[in-house]
C-alpha positions in Angstrom: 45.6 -11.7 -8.6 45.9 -10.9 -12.6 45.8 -14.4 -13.7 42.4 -14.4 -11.9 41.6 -11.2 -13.4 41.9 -12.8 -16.9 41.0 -15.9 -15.7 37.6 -14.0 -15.3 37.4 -11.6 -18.1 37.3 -14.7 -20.3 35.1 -16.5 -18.6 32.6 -13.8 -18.0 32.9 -12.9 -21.8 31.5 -16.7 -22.4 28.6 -16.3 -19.5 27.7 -13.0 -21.3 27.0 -14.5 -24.7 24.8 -17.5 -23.2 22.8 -14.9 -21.3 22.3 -12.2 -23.6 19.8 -14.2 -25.6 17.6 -15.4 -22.7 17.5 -11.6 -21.3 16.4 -10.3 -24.7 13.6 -13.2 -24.9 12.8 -12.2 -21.4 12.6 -8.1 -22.0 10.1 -9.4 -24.7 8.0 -11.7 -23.6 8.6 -11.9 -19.9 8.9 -15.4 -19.8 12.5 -17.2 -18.9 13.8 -19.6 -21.8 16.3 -22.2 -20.0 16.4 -24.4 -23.0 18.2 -21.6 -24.4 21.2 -23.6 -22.8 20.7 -26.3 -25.1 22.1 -24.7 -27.9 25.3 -24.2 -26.0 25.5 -28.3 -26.5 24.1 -28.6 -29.7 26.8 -25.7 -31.0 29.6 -27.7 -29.4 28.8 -31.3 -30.7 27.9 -29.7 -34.6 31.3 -28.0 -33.9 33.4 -31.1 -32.2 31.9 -33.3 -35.2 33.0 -31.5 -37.6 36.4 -30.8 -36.4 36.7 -34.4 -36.1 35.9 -35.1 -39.3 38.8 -32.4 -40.7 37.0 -29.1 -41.0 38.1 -26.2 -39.7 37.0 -25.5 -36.1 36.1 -21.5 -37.2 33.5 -23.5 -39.9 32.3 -26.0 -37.4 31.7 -23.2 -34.8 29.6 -20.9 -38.1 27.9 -24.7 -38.4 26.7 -25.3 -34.8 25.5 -21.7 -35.1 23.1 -22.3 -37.7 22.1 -25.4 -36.5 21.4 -23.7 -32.9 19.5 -20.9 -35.1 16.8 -23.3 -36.7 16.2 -25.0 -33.2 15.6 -21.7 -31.4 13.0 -20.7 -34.4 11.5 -24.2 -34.1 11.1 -23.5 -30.3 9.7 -20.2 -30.7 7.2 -20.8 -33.4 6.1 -24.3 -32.2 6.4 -24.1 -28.3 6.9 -20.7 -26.9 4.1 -19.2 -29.3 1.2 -21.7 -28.1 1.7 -21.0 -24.6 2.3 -17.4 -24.2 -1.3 -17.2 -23.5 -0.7 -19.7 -20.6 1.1 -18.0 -18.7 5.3 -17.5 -17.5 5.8 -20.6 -15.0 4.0 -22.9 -18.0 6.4 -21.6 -20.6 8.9 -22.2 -18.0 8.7 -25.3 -17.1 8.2 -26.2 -20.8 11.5 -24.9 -21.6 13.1 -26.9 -18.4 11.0 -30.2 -20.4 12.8 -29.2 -23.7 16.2 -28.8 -22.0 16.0 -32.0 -20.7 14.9 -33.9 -23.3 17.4 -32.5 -25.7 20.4 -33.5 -23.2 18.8 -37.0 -23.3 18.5 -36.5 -27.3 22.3 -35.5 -27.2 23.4 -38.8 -25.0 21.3 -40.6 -28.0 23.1 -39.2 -30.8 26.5 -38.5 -29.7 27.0 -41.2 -27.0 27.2 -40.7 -23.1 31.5 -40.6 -23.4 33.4 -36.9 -23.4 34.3 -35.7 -27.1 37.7 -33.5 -26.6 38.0 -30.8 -29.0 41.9 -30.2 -29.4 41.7 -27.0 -31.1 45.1 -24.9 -31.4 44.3 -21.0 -31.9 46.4 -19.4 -34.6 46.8 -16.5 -32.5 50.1 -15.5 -30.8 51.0 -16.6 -27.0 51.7 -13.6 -24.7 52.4 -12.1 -20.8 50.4 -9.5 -19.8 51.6 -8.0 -16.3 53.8 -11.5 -16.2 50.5 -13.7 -16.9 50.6 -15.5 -19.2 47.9 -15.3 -21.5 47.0 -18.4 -24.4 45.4 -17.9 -27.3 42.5 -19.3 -26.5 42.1 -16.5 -23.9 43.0 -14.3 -26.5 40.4 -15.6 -29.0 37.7 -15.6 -26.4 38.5 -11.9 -25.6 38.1 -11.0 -29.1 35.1 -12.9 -30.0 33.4 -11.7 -26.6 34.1 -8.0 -27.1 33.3 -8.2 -31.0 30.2 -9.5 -30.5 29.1 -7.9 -27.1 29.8 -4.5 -28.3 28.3 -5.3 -31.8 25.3 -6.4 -29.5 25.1 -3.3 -27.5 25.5 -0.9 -30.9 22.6 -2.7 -32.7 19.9 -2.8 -29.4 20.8 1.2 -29.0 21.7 2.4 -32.7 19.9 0.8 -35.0 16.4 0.3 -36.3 16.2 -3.0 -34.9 16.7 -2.0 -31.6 14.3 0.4 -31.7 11.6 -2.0 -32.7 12.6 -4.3 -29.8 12.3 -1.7 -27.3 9.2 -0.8 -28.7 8.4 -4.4 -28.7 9.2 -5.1 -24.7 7.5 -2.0 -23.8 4.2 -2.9 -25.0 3.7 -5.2 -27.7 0.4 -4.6 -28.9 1.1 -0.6 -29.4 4.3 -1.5 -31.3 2.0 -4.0 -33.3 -0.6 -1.3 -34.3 1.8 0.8 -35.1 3.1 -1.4 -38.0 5.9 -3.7 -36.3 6.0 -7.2 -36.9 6.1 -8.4 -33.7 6.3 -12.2 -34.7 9.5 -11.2 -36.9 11.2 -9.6 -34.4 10.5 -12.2 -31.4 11.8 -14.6 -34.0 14.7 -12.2 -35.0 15.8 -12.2 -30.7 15.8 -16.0 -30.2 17.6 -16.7 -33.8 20.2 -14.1 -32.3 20.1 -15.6 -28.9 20.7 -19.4 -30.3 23.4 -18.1 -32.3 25.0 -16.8 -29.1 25.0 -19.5 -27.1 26.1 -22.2 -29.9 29.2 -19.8 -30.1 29.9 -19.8 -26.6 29.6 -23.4 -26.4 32.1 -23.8 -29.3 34.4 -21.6 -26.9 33.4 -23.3 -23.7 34.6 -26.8 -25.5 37.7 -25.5 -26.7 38.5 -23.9 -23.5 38.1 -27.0 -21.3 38.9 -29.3 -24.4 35.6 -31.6 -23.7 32.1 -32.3 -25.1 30.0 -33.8 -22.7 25.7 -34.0 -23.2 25.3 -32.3 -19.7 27.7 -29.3 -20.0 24.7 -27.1 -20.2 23.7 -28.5 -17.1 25.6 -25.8 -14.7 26.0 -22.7 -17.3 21.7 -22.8 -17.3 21.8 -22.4 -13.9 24.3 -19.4 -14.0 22.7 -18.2 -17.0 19.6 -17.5 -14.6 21.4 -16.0 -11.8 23.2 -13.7 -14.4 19.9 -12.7 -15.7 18.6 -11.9 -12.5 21.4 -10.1 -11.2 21.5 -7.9 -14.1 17.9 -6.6 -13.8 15.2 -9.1 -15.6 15.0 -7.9 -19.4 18.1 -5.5 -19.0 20.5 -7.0 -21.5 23.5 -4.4 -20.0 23.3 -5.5 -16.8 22.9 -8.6 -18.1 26.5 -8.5 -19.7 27.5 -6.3 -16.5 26.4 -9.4 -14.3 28.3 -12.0 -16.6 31.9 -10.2 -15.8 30.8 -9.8 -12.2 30.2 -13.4 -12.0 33.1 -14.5 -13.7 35.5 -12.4 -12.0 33.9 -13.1 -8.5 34.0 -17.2 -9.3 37.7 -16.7 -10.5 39.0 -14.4 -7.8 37.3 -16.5 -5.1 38.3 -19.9 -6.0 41.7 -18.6 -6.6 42.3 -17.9 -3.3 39.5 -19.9 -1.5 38.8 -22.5 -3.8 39.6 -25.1 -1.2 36.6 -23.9 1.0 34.2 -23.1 -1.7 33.6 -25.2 -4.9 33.3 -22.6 -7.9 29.7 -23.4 -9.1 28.5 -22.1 -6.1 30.4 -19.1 -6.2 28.1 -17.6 -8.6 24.7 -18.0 -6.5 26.4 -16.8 -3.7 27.6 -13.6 -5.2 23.5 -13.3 -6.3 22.4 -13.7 -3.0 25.1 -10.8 -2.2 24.3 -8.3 -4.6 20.7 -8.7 -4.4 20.1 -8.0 -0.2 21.4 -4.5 -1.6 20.5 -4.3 -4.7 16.9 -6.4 -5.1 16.4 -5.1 -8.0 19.5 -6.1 -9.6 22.3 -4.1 -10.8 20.6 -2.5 -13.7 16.9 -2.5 -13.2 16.4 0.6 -15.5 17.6 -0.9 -19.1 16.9 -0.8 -22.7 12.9 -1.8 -22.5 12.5 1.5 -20.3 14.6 3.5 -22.4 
């Protein structure tokens, strides 16, 4: 049962930092941004590419994330911006258009054949409980906490989080009353790009590949985190990540032979949500 357990942890630490962004995007604008996932791809191949070519994979990773950083800002100020007006399912299916077309970019640039990313984590091997634990897990337990916690003081200590509450709640009050509502839209999906470029650095070292379509499955959990957690409410959001990945790891763990552990997530949605339909947090941050 502990391997699972930490088996999980990590894994939910990695699902929280792709869906953090996309529920933050969604608190403001109420619209959901799937290629958001993207940048989990385009993190990884900077990364991988760089690594390759003898950088460090700590410098590759801090490349992928500013690479990930101007294509969000691109997306909000040239796509997302123009069709607010049109409505959520337009913006929607926009963003499923972008995803897809930046896979296809991907297979373009990088070629169709897996990249692996054989990085070896200065950080000491341990047992926990008799588990053993690698430093990978170790690095993705750091890097998770760091930044989730760091997430969670700046959204309910700061200035910045004040103006994005204000922000979701009602944007046009928050305008009049002297917020720059364009800056901090733009400030969210900068933040959210970053995210998920770092998680795909961590999702390539973990599994050692680099494919174009490893966003494929982590957008569709992304969603189902997102929903779980109460649409907009980026604690349950983070709450829902760890469910997930501790459901998907304990299950297939024991069950795996029944139950392939992609669909582990969406059942676990389904599950929570005939009790819960409003998710596990409905009252977050926006309604503070």
């Amino acid at each position: 049962m502990f391997p699972a357990l930490v088996d999980g942890i990590t894994v939910g630490a990695l699902y929280a930092l792709l869906a953090l962004g996309p529920s933050l995007v969604y608190g403001l604008l109420r619209v959901l941004d799937i290629a958001n996932a993207a940048a989990l791809v385009l993190g990884a191949y900077i990364g991988v590419t760089l690594f390759q070519h003898g950088l460090p994979w700590w410098l590759g990773a801090l490349a992928g994330m500013a690479g990930s950083v101007i294509l969000g800002l691109l997306l909000q100020r040239f796509l997302y911006r123009p069709l607010l007006d049109q409505g959520p399912l337009v913006v929607l299916v926009a963003s499923i258009g972008v995803f897809i077309a930046m896979e296809e970019a991907f297979r373009l640039i990088w070629k169709p054949y897996p990249r692996q990313f054989p990085v070896t984590v200065p950080l000491p091997h341990g047992t926990i409980a008799g588990t053993p634990v690698t430093g990978v897990q170790v690095l993705m337990l750091i890097l998770g906490v760091v930044v989730l916690l760091g997430s969670w003081w700046v959204l309910g200590h700061t200035r910045l989080g004040f103006t994005w509450r204000a922000t979701a709640q009602d944007r046009e009050t928050a305008r009049a009353m002297g917020v720059n509502v364009n800056r901090v839209v733009a400030g969210i999906f900068a933040a959210g790009y970053a995210l998920a470029a770092l998680a795909g650095v961590l999702f390539a070292i973990r599994y050692n590949t680099v494919t174009p379509d490893m966003g494929d499955v982590p957008a569709y959990k992304m969603l189902a985190i997102i929903v779980l957690g109460g649409l907009g409410n980026p604690m349950g959001t983070i709450l829902a990540a760890f469910v997930i990945g501790l459901a998907e790891s304990v299950v297939n763990t024991y069950w795996g032979f029944i139950l392939p552990r992609d669909t582990i997530a969406f059942l676990v949605l389904i599950a929570i949500l005939l009790i819960r339909p409003a998710g596990l947090l409905p009252k977050g941050l926006t309604r503070a």
